[in-house]
C-alpha positions, -999 to +999 in steps of 0.1 A: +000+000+000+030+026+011+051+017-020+016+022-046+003+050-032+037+073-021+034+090-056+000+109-050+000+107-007+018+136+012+016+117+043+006+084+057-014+083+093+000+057+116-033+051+137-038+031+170-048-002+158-015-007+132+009+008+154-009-018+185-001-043+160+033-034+141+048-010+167+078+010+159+085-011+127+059+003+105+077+037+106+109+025+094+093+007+068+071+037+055+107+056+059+123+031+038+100+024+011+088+063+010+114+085+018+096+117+005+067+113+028+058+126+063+046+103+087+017+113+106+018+092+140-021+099+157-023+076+191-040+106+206-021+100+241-041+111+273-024+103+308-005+125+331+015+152+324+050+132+336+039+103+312+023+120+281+062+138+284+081+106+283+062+088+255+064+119+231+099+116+239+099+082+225+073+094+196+102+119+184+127+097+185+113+080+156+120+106+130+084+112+125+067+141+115+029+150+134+018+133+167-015+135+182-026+139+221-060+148+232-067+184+248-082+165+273-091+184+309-052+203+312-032+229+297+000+212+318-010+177+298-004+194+263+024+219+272+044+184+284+037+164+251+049+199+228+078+202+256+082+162+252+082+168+211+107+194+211+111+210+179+113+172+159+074+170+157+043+190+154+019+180+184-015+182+172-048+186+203-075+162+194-105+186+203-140+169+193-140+135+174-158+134+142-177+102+156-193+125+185-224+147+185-247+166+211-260+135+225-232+120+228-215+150+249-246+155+270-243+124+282-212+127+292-221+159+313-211+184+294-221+217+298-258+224+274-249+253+255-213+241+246-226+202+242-253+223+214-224+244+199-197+222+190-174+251+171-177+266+203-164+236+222-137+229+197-127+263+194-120+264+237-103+233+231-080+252+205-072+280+222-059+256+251-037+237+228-023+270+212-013+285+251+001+252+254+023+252+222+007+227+203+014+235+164-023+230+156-056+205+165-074+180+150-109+192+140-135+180+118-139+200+084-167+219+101-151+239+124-121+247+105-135+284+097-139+294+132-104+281+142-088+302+116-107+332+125-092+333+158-062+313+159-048+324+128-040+306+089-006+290+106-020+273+130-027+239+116-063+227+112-060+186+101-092+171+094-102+135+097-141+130+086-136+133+049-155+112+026-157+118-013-192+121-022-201+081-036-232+064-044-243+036-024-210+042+004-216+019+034-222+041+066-194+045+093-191+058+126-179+095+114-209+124+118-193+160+115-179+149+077-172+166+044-163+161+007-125+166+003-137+203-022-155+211+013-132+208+041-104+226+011-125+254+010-131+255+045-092+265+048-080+226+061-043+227+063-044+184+061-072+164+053-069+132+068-086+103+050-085+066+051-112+044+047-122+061+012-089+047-001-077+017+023-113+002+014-116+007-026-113-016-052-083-001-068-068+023-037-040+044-063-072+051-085-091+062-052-064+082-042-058+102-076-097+110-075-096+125-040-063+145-052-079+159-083-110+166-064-084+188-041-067+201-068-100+216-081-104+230-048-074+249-046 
């Protein structure tokens, strides 16, 4: 997959379950067989300051390029994952998943008015990663406008929750989604997508649809 699709891909996302499975290998194999490419390492880490610290350390030692951590309840949890970082790797805040809405957020006692404004939520989310140092946040294509308003074109809006516009596509688990030409125009820095291509029939043809589609957008 890494060597037929390194022409047309920027960036390949190391998520949870491959790295659970492959560990630190599957970063020197992406570095070997696509040296050009960034690698985007998204674990979304969530523990104590002292510990987040320590496994960025480890995270940056692998040469790679963005890492995720969740904004989570602390400012001190994100300043120690940039500080753990240092200046190898762009720490990204996860704000809001793309698989959670209102409900889900009521439920688990959040506030009404920010559970029923979700820009809102992300945006305070932002802002905490940006005091802390973070290089940008993880949002879904929705909220990228409002970000950008206040936080400025360099900091990094990446954006999981893109999905091409296709007949018949089986549902998934993502709810706050856009077309790749959407989440463009909504001023996305990264759009981060996998299913879409990992899934199809022929993934290089997938992949070189999604890029003209972006290309268009620009």
């Amino acid at each position: 997959m890494v060597k037929a699709l390194a022409p047309v891909v920027g960036t390949f996302k190391v998520g949870l379950e491959l790295f659970i499975k492959s560990g630190p290998e599957i970063i020197r194999r992406i570095q070997m067989h696509a040296p050009g490419c960034n690698i985007f390492l998204d674990l979304k880490l969530h523990d104590i300051p002292a510990t987040v610290n320590r496994a960025m350390r480890q995270v940056a030692a692998l040469g790679i390029d963005m890492a995720t951590v969740h904004c989570g309840e602390s400012e001190s949890m994100l300043a120690a994952a940039v500080e753990g970082a240092g200046k190898a790797v762009k720490v990204l805040g996860v704000t809001v998943l793309t698989s959670v809405g209102t409900e889900d957020l009521l439920r688990a006692g959040y506030d009404q008015t920010l559970a029923t404004d979700l820009p809102e939520l992300v945006l305070k989310k932002a802002l905490m990663a940006d005091t802390s140092g973070c290089a940008g946040v993880i949002c879904s294509p929705l909220e990228v406008g409002i970000i950008k308003k206040y936080l400025g074109q360099g900091f990094l809006a990446v954006t999981p929750g893109v999905r091409p516009q296709q007949k018949d596509a089986p549902p998934d688990d993502q709810v706050r989604v856009s077309t790749p030409d959407g989440a463009i125009k909504n001023g996305s820095d990264y759009l981060v997508i996998g299913r879409p291509i990992r899934e199809a029939t022929n993934p290089l043809a997938a992949a070189k649809a999604i890029l003209a589609e972006i290309e268009k957008a620009l």
